[in-house]
N, C-alpha and C positions, 0 to 999 in steps of 0.2 A: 569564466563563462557567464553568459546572460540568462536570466530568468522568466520563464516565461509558462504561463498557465498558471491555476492555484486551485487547491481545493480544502474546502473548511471542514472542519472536525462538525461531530453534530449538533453540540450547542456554541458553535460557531467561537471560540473560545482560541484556536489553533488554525493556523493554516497551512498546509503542507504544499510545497512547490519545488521545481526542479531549479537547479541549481548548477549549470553545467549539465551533466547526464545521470547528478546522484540527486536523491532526493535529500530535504529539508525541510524542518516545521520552524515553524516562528510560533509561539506561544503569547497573544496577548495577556495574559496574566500575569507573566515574568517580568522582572525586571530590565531592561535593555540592556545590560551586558549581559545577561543568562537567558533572554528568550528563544534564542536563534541552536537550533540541535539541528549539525550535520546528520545526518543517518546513515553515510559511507553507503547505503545500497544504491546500485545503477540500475534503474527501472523509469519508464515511462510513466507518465503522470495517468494516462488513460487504460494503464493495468494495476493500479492500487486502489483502493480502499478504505475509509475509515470503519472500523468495525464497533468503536465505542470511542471516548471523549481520549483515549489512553491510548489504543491500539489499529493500527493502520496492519492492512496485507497488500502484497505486493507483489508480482512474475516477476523477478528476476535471472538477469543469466541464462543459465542451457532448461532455461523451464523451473528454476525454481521457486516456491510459492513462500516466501517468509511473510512470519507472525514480526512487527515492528512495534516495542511500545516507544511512548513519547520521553522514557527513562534514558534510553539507548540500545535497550535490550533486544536483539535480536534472535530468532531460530527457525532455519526452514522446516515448514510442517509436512510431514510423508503425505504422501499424495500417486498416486497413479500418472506418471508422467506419459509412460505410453497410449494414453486414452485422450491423453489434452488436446485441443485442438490445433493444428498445423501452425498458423499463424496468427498467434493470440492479439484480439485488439482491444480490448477492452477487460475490466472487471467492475462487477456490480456485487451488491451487498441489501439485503432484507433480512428480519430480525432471524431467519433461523438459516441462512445458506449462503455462500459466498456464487459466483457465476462468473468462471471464466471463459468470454465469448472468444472464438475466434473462426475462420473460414471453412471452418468444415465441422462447427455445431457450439454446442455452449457442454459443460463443464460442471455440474455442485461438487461441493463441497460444504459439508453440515458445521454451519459456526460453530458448535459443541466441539467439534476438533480443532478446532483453529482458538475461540479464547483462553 
């Protein structure tokens, strides 16, 4: 599959981009055979997240919201699925709350649950 969009970690060190329909970071600080980390989730580039230099979120799947570090380490975080909005199109991120937007309102979630 083609790639296509990309988004930088916050001291721009990483860039996370789709790969097919799953995501993927490339790591400029790594060595080129070790920069490149599959992350096996299928999520939309315009519903993830960088939350720190290490940690990306992401709507994946039937609404689920996982915690991604740039280890491999993945886990969906509990979250209220029935409150989410219908058709999520977006996620945004500021130091204390995660925001996922979609057509029928936006969504917090307190970063303290999520790192």
């Amino acid at each position: 599959g083609g790639s296509y969009g990309a988004l930088f970690s916050p001291q721009s060190s990483k860039i996370l981009f789709n790969s097919g329909n799953k995501l993927t970071v490339y790591d400029f600080e790594k060595d080129e055979t070790t920069a490149i980390l599959d992350i096996g989730v299928e999520a939309k580039l315009a519903n993830t997240a960088w939350l720190s230099e290490s940690v990306i979120v992401a709507m994946a799947g039937d609404k689920n919201l996982v915690r991604i570090k740039t280890t491999g380490a993945k886990d969906i975080i509990n979250i209220n699925q029935a409150s989410l909005p219908a058709n999520i199109t977006n996620i945004l991120s500021d130091n204390s709350s995660v925001y996922i937007i979609g057509d029928t309102g936006v969504f917090a979630v307190g970063i303290d649950k999520i790192i």
